[in-house]
MIKENU-376739 format. One record per residue: residue in one letter; x, y, z of N, C-alpha, C in turn. Coordinates in steps of 0.02 Angstrom, whole numbers, plus 50000, padded with zeros to 5 digits. Layout:
BEGIN
AXYZXYZXYZ/...
***
This chain:
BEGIN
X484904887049338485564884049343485844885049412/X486194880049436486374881149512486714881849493/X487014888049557487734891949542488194890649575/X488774888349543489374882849580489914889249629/X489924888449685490074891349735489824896849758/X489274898649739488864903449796489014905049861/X489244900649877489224901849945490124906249987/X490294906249931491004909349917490774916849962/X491324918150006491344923650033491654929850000/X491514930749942491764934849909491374942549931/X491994947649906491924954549936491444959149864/X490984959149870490384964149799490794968749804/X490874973149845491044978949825491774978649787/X492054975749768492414975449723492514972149667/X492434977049612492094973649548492814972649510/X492574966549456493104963749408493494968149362/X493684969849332493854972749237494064966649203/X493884964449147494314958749094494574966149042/X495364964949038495644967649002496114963048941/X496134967048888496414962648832496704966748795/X497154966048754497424969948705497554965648617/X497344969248589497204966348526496564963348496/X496354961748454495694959148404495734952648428/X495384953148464494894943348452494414944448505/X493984945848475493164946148487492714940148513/X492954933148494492724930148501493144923048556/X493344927048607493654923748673493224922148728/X493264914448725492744911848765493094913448862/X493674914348866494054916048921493504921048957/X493694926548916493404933048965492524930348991/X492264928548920491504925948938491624923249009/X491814917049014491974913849074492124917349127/X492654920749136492554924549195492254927649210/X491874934449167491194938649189490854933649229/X490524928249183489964923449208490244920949298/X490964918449292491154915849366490944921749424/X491424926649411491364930749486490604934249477/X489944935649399489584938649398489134934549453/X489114926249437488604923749453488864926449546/X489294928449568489434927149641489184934049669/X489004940649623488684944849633489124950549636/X489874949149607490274954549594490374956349532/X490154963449532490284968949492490684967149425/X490514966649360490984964449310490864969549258/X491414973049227491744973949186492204974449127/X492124976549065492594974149017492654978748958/X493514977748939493584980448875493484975848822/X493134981748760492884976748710493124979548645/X493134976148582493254979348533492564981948507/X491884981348514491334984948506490934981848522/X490304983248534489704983048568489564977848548/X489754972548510489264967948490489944959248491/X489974959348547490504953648554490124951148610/X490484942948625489954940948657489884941548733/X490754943748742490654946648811490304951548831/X489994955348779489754962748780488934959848797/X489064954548775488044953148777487934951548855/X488414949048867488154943048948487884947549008/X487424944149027487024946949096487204947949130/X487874944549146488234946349210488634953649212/X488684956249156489194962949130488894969349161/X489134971649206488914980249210489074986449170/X489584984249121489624991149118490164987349026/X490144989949004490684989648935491144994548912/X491764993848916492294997548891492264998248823/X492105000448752492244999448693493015002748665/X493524999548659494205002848653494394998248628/X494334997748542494854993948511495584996248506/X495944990548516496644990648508496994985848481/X497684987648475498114981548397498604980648433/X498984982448483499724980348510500124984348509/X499964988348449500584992448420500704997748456/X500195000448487500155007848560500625007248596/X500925013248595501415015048636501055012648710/X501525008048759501125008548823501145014048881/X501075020048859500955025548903500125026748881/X500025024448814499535025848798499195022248832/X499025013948815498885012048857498555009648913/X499135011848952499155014749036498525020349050/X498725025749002498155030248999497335030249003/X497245025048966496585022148946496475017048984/X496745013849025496645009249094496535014649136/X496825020449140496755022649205496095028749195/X495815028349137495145032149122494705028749144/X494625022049114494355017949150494095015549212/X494825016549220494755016149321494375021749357/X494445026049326494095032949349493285032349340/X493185028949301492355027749245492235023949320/X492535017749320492275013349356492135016649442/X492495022549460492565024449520492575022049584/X492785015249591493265012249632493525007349624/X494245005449666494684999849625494454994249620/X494654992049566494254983649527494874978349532/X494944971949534495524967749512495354965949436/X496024968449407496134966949327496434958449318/X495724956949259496024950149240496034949349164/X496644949949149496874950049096497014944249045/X496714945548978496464938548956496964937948924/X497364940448895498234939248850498624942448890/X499254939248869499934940248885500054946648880/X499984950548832500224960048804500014962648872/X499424959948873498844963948932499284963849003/X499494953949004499754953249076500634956649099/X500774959349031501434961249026501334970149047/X500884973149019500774977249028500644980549116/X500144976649153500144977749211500634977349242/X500914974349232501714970549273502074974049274/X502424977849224502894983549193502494988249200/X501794991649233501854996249233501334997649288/X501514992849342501074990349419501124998249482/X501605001449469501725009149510501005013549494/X500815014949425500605019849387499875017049408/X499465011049389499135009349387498745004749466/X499465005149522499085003149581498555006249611/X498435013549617498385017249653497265013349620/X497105015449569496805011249525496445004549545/X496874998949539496584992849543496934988849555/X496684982549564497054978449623497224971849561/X497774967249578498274962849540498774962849594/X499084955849553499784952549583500454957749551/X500874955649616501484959749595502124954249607/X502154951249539502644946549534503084951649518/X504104950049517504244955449491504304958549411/X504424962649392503974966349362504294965949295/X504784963949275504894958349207504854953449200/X504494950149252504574941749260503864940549201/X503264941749179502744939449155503134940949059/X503584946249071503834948048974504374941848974/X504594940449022505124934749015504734928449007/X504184926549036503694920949027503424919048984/X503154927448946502804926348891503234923548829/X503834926348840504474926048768504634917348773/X504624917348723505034909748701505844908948717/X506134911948708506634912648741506844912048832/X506524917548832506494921048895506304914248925/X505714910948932505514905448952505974899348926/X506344897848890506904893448875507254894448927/X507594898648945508034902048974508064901949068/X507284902149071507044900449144507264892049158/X506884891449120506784882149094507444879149102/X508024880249091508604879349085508924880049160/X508904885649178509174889449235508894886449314/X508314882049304507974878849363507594870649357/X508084869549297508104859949279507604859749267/X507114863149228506624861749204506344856849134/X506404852549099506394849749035505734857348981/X506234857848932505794859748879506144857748822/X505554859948777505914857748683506594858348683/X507084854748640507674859548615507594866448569/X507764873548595507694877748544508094880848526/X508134886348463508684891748461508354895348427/X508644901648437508524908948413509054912648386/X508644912548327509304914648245509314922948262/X509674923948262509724934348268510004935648185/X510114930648141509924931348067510134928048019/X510054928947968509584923247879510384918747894/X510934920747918511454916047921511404913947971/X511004914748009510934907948098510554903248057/X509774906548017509414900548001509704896947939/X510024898647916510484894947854510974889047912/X511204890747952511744887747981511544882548014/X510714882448038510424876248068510024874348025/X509814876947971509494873147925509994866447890/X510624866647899511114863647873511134856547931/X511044858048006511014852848061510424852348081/X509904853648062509264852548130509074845648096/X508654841948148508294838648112507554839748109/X507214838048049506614839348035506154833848053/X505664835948064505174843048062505394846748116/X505284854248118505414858648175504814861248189/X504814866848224504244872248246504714876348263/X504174883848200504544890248209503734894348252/X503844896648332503524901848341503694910348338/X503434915748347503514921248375503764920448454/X504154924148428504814924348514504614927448555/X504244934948551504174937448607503384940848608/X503174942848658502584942548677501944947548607/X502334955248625501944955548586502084956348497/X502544953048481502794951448390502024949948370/X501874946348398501244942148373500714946348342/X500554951448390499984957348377500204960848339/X501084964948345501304969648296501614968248238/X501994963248217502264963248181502644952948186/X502184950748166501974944048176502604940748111/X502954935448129503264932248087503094926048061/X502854922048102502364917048077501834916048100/X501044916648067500634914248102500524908048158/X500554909948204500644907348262501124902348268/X500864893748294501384889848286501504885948216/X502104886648184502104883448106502614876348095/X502344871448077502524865348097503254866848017/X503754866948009504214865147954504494858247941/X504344859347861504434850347839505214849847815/X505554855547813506314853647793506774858847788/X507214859547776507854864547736507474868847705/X507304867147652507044872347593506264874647624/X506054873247656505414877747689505624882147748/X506254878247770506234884147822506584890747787/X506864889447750507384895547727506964900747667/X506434895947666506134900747601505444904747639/X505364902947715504834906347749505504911347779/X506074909547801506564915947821506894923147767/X506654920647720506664926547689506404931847701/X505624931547734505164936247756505084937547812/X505704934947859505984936947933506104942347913/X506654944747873507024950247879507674949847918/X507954956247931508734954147946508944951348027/X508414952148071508484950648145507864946848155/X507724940748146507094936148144506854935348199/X506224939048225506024937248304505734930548299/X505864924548309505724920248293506004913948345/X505704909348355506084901448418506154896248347/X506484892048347506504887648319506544880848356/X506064877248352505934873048431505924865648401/X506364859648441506104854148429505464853548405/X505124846048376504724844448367504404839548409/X504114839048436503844833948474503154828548455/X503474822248411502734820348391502304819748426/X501594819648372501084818148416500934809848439/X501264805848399501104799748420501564797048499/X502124801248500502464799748558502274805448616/X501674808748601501684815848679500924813148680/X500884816648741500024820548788500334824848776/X499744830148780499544837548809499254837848861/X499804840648904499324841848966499294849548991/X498854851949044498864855949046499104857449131/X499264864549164499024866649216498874872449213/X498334875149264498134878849289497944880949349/X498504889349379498494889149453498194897049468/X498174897049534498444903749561498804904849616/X499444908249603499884909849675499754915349719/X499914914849760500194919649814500864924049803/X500894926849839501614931849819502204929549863/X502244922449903502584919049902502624913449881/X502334913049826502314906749769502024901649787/X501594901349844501214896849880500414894049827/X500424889949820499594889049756499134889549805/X498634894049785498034895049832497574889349793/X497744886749728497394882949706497774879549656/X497854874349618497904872449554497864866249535/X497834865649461497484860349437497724857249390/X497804851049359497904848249306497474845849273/X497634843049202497154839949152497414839449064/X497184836049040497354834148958496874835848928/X497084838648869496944842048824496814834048777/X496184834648731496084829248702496104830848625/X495774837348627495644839848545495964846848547/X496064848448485496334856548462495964857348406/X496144863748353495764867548327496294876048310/X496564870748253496864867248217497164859248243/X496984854048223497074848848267497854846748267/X498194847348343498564845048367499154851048390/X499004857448361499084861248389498874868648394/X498344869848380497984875448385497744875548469/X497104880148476496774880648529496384875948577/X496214875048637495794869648657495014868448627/X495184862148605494294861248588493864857748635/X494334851548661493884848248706494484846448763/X494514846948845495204844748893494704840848921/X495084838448975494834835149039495084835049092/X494634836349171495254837749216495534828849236/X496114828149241496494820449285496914822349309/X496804819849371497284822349417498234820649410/X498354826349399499344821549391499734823349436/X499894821449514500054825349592500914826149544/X501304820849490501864821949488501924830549453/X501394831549387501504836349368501324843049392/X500744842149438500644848149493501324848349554/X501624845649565502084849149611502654852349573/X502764848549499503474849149457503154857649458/X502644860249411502364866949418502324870649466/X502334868849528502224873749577502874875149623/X503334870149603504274870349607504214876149570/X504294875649513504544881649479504124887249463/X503434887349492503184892649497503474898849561/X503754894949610504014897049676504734899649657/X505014893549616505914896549606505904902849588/X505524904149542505494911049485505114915849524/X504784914549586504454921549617503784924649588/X503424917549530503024921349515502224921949550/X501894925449569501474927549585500524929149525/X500054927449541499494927249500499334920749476/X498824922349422498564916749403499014913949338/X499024910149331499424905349260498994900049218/X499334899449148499074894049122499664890049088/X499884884949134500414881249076500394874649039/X500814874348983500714870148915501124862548943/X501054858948953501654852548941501464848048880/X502074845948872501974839848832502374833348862/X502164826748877502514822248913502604818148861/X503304818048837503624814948809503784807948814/X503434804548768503494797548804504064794448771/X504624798648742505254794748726505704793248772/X505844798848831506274800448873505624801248941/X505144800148939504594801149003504804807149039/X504794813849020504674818449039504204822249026/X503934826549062503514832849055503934838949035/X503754838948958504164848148941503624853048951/X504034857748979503664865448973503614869348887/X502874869648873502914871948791502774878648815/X502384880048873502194888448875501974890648949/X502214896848971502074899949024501564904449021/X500854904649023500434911649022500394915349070/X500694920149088500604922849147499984925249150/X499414923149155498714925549167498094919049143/X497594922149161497224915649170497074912749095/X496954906149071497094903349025496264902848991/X495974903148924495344903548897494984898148931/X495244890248942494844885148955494774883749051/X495074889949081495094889249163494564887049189/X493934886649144493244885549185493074877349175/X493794873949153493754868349142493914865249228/X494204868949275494224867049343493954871249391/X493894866849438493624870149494493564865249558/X493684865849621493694862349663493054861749690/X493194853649747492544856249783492314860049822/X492524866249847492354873149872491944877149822/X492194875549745491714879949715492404885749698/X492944885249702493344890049684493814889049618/X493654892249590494264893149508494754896049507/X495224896849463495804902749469495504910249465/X495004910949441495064918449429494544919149513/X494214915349528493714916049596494134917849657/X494614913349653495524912149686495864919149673/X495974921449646496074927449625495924934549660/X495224933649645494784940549691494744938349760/X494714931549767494764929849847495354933349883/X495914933149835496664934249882496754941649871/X496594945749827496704954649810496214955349869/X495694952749864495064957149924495264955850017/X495814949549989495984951950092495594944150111/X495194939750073494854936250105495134927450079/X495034922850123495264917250137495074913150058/X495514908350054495524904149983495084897350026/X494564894750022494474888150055494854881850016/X495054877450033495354872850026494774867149985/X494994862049965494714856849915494984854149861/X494844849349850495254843549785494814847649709/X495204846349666494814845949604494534842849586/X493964843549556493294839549538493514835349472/X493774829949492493914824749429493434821749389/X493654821849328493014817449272492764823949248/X492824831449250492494836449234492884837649168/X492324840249103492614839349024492494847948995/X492684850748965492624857748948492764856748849/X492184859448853491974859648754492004866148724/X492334867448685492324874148650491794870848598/X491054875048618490814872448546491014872948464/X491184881648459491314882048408491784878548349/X492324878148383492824875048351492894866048375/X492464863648416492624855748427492274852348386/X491764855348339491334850548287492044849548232/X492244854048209492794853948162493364848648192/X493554848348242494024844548269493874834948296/X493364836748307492954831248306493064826748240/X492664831148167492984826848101493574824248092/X493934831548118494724830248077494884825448132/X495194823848191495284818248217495064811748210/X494314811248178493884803748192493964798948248/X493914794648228493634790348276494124789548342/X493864790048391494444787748441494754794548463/X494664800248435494924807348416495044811148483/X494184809348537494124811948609494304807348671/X494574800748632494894800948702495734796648710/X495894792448767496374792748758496484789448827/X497394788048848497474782948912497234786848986/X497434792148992497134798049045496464797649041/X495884798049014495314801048976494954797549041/X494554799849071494014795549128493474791649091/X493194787449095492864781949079491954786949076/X492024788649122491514791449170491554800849173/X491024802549139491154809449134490784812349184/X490944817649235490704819149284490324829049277/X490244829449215489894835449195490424836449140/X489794844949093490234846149052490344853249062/X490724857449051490894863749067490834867448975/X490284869948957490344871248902490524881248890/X491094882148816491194886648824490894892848823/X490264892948768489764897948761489334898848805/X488844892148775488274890648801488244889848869/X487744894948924487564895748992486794896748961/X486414892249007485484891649027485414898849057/X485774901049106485734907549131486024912549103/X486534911349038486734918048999486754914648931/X486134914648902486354914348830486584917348774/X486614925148791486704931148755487514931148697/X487904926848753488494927848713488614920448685/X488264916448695488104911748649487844915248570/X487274916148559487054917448508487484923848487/X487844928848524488074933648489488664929348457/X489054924648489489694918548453489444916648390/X488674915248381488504912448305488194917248268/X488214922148281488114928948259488494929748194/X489334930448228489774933448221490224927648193/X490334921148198490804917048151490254914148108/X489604914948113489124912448040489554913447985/X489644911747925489864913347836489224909247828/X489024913247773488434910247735488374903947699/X488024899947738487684894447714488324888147697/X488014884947643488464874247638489024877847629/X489124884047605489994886047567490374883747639/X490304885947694490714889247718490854881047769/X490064876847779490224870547799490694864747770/X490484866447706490864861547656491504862447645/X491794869947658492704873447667492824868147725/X492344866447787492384866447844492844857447850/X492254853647799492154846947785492684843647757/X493024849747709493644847447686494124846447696/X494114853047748494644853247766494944850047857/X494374844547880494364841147924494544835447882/X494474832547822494564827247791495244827247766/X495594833847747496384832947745496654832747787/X496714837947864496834835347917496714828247934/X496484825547934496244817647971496754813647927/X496914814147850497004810247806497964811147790/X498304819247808498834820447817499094823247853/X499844823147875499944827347940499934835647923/X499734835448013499504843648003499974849348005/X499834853447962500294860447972500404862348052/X500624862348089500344865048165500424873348164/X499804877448144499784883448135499204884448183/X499124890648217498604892348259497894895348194/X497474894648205496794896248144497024904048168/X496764907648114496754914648090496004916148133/X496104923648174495294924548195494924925648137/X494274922948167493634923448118493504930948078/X493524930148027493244936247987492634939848010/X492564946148065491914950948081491434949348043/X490894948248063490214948348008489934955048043/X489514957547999489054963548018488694963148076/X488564967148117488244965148184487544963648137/X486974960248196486144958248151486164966848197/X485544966048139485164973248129484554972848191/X484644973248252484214973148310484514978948337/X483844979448383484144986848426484764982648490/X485234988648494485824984948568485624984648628/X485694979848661485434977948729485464983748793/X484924986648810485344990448871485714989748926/X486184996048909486664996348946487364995548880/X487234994948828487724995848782488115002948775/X488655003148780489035011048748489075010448696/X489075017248663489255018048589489855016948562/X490135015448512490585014948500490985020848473/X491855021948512491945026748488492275030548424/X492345038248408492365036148346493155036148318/X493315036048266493975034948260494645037748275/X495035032748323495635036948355495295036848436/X494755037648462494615039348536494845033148567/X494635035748618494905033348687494475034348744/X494375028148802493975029048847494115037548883/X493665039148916493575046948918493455044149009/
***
């Protein structure tokens, strides 16, 4: 496999970490980055929830963190266990952090952990304000930005009081960054069909509902588009990119199954305005939806950190956001170049399912290039297949049962509108009974912590 920017002046002696906080094992993000800066011959690293995930398999990996975690850790703790790490690793690495908890965490706690490893220093509540639904309303507002209409009930008599005026359908998410991991109010995003659904899912808010209650935005009147950048610490883009999202998984609003990059110069500058107003600094992944009632681009989400499908761009230099990234911590020059248009990025796992439930006509669309100019797939690498097969390892369920759940439930999707809920992670299967690849750590035992 030829390796797309080799020729990148990147600094070896300074190796990666992918850090994450919480269960999901099966994130094609982190894969992706090991593989980017591994193939360039820098040093990669990662925390894992155990030895047998698929980031844990890939060739490009030196070394494996095994440190499951849930959100709920006090962050001194933490902090603690990053900075064991850092010690393991014995010299400073740039942290790229595959969730928000993770990217909130560095940010808020960038003093303790500089000395350590290298990252952006936007200021240092700006990524918990990004991540929050609110918080990001609130930006959105404050710098003429278009997003959903939303509100945030502080309790069962706010959501009684707009259940009486909203109009339906709505979307109720989790408000702030990490609710989701600790103490989750609705599985992810939940599409509501009226009055009496919303008030009978607010019962199990409780008395202060962390919760957004957000316009609806059909799907017959929006795109999804996406961006993806990286700044400077004067908000300058050392790189960034646009592109539409064609499929999801849950379809229409779950995860990416299949994007494409097209170039949109209006919606790359609207993003990099307000990436500058706000001072923020690092890599990003943000959500729009262009509303074709009123022809705007709304902001649905700010990630302050690099986004799972980033390896869906790349310029012609050969540089990505996270490549962009280690270029600018290590001291060394970003080369310049357009984005490689017509380029398509497939989550295998979940785009067969999305594929049904959409049908015909499903992948493409008025943006969509005629002409596909490669595919960027999420598992599957010729030069790393390891965390491929460990991906079908690990979401296998045995046999037609689990296809035919699969079949059906692409055939109600396709046939009625969809719940817009994010899919539940895959249920662990048993690791296969083979010996672990060397260079595996053990896993530790219950309660530990990197040492």
């Amino acid at each position: 496999m030829a390796r797309s920017g080799a020729r990148l002046a990147v600094d070896r002696s300074v190796p990666g970490l992918i850090v994450k906080i919480g269960a999901y094992p099966l994130h094609h993000g982190g894969v992706g980055a090991i593989r980017s800066l591994g193939r360039l011959g820098v040093p990669m690293y990662a925390v894992t929830e155990d030895r047998f995930t698929p980031a844990a398999a890939s060739r490009y990996l030196c070394g494996r963190f095994v440190w499951p975690t849930t959100g709920r850790e006090e962050p001194e703790r933490l902090v603690a266990g990053l900075l064991r790490i850092g010690r393991r690793i014995g010299r400073p690495a740039v942290l790229l952090p595959t969730d928000d908890e993770a990217a909130v965490l560095i940010a808020e706690h960038a003093e303790a952990l500089a000395g350590s490893f290298l990252f952006p220093r936007p200021a240092p509540g700006l990524p918990r304000r990004l991540a929050s639904k609110q918080g990001l309303h609130e930006l959105c507002a404050a710098h003429g930005v278009p997003s959903p209409a939303a509100v945030f009930p502080a309790s069962y008599a706010d959501v009684e009081a707009y259940a009486g005026r909203a109009r339906f359908p709505v979307v109720a998410k989790n408000r702030e960054a990490f609710v989701r991991r600790s103490r989750p109010a609705v599985a992810g995003t939940t599409r509501i069909a009226g009055p009496e659904h919303l008030l009978d899912l607010a019962r199990d808010w409780g008395p202060r509902p962390a919760v957004v209650l957000q316009e609806y935005l059909p799907r017959e009147q929006a795109e999804d588009w996406i961006v993806h950048a990286c700044f400077a610490a004067d908000g300058t883009p050392l790189t960034l990119f646009t592109g539409v999202k064609v499929r999801s998984w849950p379809p229409h609003a779950g995860m990416t199954a299949c994007a494409w990059v097209v170039d949109n110069p209006e919606l790359a500058r609207q993003a990099a305005h307000f990436a500058r107003r706000i001072g923020f600094a690092g890599t990003a992944d943000l959500d729009w939806r262009f509303d074709r009632r009123d022809g705007r681009y709304k902001l649905l989400d700010f990630n302050p950190r690099m986004g799972a499908q980033f390896r869906l761009f790349e310029t012609t230099a050969g540089v990505d956001v996270v490549r962009a990234q280690h270029l600018h911590l290590t001291g060394r020059a970003v080369p310049g170049g357009v984005q490689r248009a017509g380029r398509r990025f497939v989550v295998e796992n979940v785009d067969l399912p999305a594929r049904l439930a959409y049908g015909r006509g499903g992948g493409r669309g008025p943006h969509v290039p005629a002409r596909r100019r490669g595919t960027e797939t999420a598992w599957f690498a010729a030069d790393d297949p390891l965390p491929f097969l460990t991906m079908l390892a690990r979401s296998a369920v045995p046999g037609a049962r689990h296809l035919w759940q699969l079949h059906r439930a692409a055939r109600r999707a396709a046939t009625t509108p969809p719940l817009e809920r994010e899919a539940p992670p895959p249920k662990d299967q048993p690791p296969p009974k083979h010996e672990a690849p060397p260079g595996y750590e053990a896993p530790p035992r219950q309660g530990e912590e990197p040492q």
